[in-house]
C-alpha positions, 0 to 999 in steps of 0.5 A, a space after each residue: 821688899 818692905 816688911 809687910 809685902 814680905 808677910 804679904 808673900 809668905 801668908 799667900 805662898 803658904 796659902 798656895 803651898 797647901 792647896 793642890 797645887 805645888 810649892 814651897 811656903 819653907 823658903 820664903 819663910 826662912 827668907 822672910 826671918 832672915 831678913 826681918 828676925 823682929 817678925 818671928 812671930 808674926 811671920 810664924 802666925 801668917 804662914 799657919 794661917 795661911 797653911 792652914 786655910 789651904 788645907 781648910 781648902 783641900 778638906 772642902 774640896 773633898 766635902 765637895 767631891 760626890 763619889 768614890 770614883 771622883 775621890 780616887 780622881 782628884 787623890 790620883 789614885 792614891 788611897 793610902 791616904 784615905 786609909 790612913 784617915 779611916 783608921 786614925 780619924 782627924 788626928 792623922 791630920 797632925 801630918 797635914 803639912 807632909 809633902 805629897 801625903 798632906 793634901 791627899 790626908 786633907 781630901 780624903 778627911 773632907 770626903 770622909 766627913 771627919 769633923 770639920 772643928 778636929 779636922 781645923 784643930 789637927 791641921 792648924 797644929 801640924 801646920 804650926 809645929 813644922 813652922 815652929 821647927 823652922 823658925 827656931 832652927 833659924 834663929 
């Protein structure tokens, strides 16, 4: 795979990982830097964009949802997370990028009607700081 399929696979798998549906953008980032060290920074970039459009997504879909009844469906049932976004507001989505808890924070601040720019800003951040662990760690 040439560098720009690569950046191409990492920007959709992050994408993808931050939706409600599963996966695993880490992996193919740190294959991305191992195998091209040279685009640390452009593979950093594309998978926080990437992350973060995801995440953008979920805060849609729960700007979307009409009802507490259809919140509690598309969460499972799990209302910490909707707590969690009362009590702490847009901040609480610097944990965006948590397994299991990360989408349920994202779908719950777009249901709550958290600020979309703060809700944009905290995502992005989150999202960057757990690329940027990983990205240092490998080199």
């Amino acid at each position: 795979m040439d560098e720009q399929s690569s950046l191409i696979a990492l920007f959709t798998s992050s994408f993808l990982a931050a939706t409600l549906l599963p996966g695993g953008s880490e992996a193919v980032l740190v294959g991305v830097l191992l195998a091209y060290p040279d685009l640390h920074w452009q593979a950093l970039i594309l998978a926080t964009i990437g992350n973060t459009l995801g995440g953008m997504s979920s805060y849609l879909i729960g700007r979307l949802l009409p009802d507490e009844d259809a919140l509690h469906k598309k969460l499972g049932g799990k209302t910490r997370g909707l707590e969690w976004v009362r009590q702490h507001g847009a901040p609480i989505l610097l944990l965006s990028w948590a397994p299991l808890i990360g989408d349920i924070l994202c779908v719950a601040a777009g249901w709550l009607r958290a600020n979309w720019l703060w809700a944009l800003l905290f995502i992005t951040l989150g999202k960057f700081a757990r690329y940027w662990v990983i990205a240092t760690a490998i080199n």
